[in-house]
C-alpha positions as CSV (number, residue, x, y, z in Angstrom):
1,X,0.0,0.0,0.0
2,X,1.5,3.2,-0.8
3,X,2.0,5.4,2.1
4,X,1.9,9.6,1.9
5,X,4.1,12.3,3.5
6,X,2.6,14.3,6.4
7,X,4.0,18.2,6.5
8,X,4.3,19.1,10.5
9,X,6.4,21.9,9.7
10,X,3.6,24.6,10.1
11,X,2.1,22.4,13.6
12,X,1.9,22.7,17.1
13,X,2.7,19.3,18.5
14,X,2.3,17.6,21.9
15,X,2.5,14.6,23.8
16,X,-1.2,13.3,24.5
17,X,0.1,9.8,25.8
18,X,3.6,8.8,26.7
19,X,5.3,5.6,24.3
20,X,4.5,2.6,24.6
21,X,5.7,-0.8,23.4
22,X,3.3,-1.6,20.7
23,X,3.2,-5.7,20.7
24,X,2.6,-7.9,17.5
25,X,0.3,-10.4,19.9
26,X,-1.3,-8.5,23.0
27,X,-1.9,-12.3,24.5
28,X,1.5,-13.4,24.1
29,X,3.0,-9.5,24.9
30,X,5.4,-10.0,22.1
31,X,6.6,-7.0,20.8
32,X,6.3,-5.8,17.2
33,X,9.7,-5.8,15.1
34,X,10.7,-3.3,12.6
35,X,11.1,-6.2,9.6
36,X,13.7,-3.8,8.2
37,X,15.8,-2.3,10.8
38,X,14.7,-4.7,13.6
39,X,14.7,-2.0,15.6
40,X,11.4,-2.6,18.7
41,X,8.3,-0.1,17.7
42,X,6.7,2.2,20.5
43,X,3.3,3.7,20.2
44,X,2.9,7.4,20.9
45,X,0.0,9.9,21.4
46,X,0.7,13.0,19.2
47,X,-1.9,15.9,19.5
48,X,-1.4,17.6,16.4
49,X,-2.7,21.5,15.9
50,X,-3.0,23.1,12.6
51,X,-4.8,25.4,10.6
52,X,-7.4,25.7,14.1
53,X,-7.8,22.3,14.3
54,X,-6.6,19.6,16.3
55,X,-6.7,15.5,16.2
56,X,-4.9,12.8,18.3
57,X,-3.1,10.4,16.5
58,X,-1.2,7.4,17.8
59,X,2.0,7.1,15.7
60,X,4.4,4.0,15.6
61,X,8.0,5.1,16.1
62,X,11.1,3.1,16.0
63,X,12.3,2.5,19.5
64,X,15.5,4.5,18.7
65,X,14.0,7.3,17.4
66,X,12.0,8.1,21.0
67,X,13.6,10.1,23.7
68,X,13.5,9.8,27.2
69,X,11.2,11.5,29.4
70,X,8.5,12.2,26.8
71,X,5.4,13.4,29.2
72,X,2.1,14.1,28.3
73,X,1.7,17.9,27.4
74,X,5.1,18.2,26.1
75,X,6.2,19.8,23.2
76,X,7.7,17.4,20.2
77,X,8.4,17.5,17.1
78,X,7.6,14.6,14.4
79,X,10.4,13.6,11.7
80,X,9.3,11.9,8.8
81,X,5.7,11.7,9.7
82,X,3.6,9.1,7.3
83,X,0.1,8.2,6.9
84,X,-0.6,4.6,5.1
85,X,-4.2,3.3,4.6
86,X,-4.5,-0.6,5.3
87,X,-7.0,-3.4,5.4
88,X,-7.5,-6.6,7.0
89,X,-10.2,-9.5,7.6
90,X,-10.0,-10.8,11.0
91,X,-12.6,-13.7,12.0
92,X,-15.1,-13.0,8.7
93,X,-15.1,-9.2,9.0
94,X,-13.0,-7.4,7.0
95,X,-11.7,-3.6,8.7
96,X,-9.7,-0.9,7.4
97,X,-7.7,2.0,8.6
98,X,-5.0,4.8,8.1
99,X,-2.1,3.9,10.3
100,X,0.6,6.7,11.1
101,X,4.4,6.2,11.2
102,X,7.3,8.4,11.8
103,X,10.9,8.0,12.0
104,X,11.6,9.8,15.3
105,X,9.8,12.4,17.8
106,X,12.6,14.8,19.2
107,X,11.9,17.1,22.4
108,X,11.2,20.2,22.2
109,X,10.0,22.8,19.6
């Protein structure tokens, strides 16, 4: 599925929810694997305000491109920001999404 670029540069961007591990099986707590870098993903809460508006997105982000200390209201900003639409069919029922990935979050403005 092709995936398209996000422009943050105009943004205001904070923490809504600190990283977390994101797992591949939540019943097994295995964690999900960047297949090329292999590098552990994290989920983060980014509230992202442009334009007037605001939305939360939760935004996959390679373990090593996550800082320490990220907080909920802090400032951030996003660095290769990505939106990709994907599908699936779990148990009969197909669902579909856009899922968000960046290549780091860095502290401050």
């Amino acid at each position: 599925m092709p995936s398209f670029k996000i422009d943050t540069s105009t943004a205001v961007v904070f923490v809504a929810t600190p990283p977390t591990k994101k797992l591949k099986n939540k019943q097994t707590g295995e964690p999900a694997i960047d297949v090329q870098t292999g590098a552990t993903l994290m989920t983060v809460g980014l509230l992202i305000s442009d334009e007037g508006e605001g939305n939360l997105y939760q935004v996959t982000v390679p373990e090593t491109g996550v800082p320490e200390g990220l907080t909920p209201g802090s400032p951030v900003s996003v660095v290769g920001l990505k939106a990709r639409d994907w599908e699936n069919e779990f148990n009969g029922q197909k669902r579909h999404g856009i899922s968000f990935r960046a290549v780091a979050i860095t502290a401050g403005v």
